[in-house]
C-alpha positions in Angstrom: 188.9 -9.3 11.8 192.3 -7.8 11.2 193.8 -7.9 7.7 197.2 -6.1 7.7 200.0 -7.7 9.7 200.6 -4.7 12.0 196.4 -5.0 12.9 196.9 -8.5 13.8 199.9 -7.6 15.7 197.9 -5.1 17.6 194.8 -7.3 18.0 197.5 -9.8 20.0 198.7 -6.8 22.4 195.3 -5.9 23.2 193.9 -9.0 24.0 197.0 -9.6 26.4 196.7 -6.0 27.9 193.1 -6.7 28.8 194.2 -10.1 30.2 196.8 -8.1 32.7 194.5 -5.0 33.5 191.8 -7.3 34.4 194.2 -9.2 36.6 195.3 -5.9 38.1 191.8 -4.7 38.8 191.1 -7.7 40.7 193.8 -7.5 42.7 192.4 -4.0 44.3 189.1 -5.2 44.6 190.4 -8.4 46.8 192.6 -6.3 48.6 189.8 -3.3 49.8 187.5 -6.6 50.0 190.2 -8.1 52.6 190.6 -4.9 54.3 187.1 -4.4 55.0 186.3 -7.7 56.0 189.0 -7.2 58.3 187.8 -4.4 60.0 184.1 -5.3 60.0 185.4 -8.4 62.0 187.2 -6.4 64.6 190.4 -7.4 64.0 192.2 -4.2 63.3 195.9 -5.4 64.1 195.1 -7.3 61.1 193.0 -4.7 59.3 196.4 -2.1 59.9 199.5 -4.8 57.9 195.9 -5.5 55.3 195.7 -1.3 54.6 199.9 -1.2 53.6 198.6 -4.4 51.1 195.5 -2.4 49.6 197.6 1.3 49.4 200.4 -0.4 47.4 197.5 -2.1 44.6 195.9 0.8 44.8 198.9 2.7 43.7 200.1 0.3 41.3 197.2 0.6 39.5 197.4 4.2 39.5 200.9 3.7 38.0 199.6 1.8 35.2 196.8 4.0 34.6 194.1 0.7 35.4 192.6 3.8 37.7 193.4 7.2 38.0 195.3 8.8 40.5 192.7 10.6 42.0 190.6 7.8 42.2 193.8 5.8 43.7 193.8 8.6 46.5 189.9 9.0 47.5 189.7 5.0 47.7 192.9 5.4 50.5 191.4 8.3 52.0 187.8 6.1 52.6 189.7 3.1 53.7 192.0 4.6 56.6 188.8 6.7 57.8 187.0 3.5 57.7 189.9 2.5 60.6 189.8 5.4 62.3 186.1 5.3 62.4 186.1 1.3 63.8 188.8 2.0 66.5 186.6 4.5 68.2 
């Protein structure tokens, strides 16, 4: 346990930053999750407006650093060949 005030302070911000990035990461997850769903199903009209939804968590948490941005940009490269690959 903290014992200065500035540790307990810090101790606070952490436990609140976790809270958001943990939020944040589950957003991208549920969004690629949607996405794929979406495509395995067939609907791709659905699977195209889904993709503009998954890019911008995907760069948000780039933004934020929850991923990095290289990780940010191979996750959009596999999901738009993933509907380029279904529409065939």
């Amino acid at each position: 346990m903290p014992n200065t005030k500035t540790a307990k302070k810090a101790l606070r911000q952490n436990l609140r930053r976790k809270v958001k990035n943990l939020t944040d990461k589950r957003k991208v997850k549920t969004a690629i999750k949607t996405y794929k769903q979406l495509v395995e199903g067939g609907d791709l009209e659905g699977a195209k407006q889904n993709l503009t939804l998954a890019y911008k968590a995907l760069d948000k948490a780039a933004k934020t650093k929850i991923i990095t941005k290289n990780k940010a940009g191979r996750l959009k490269s596999k999901l738009a060949k993933r509907l380029v690959v279904s529409s065939k």
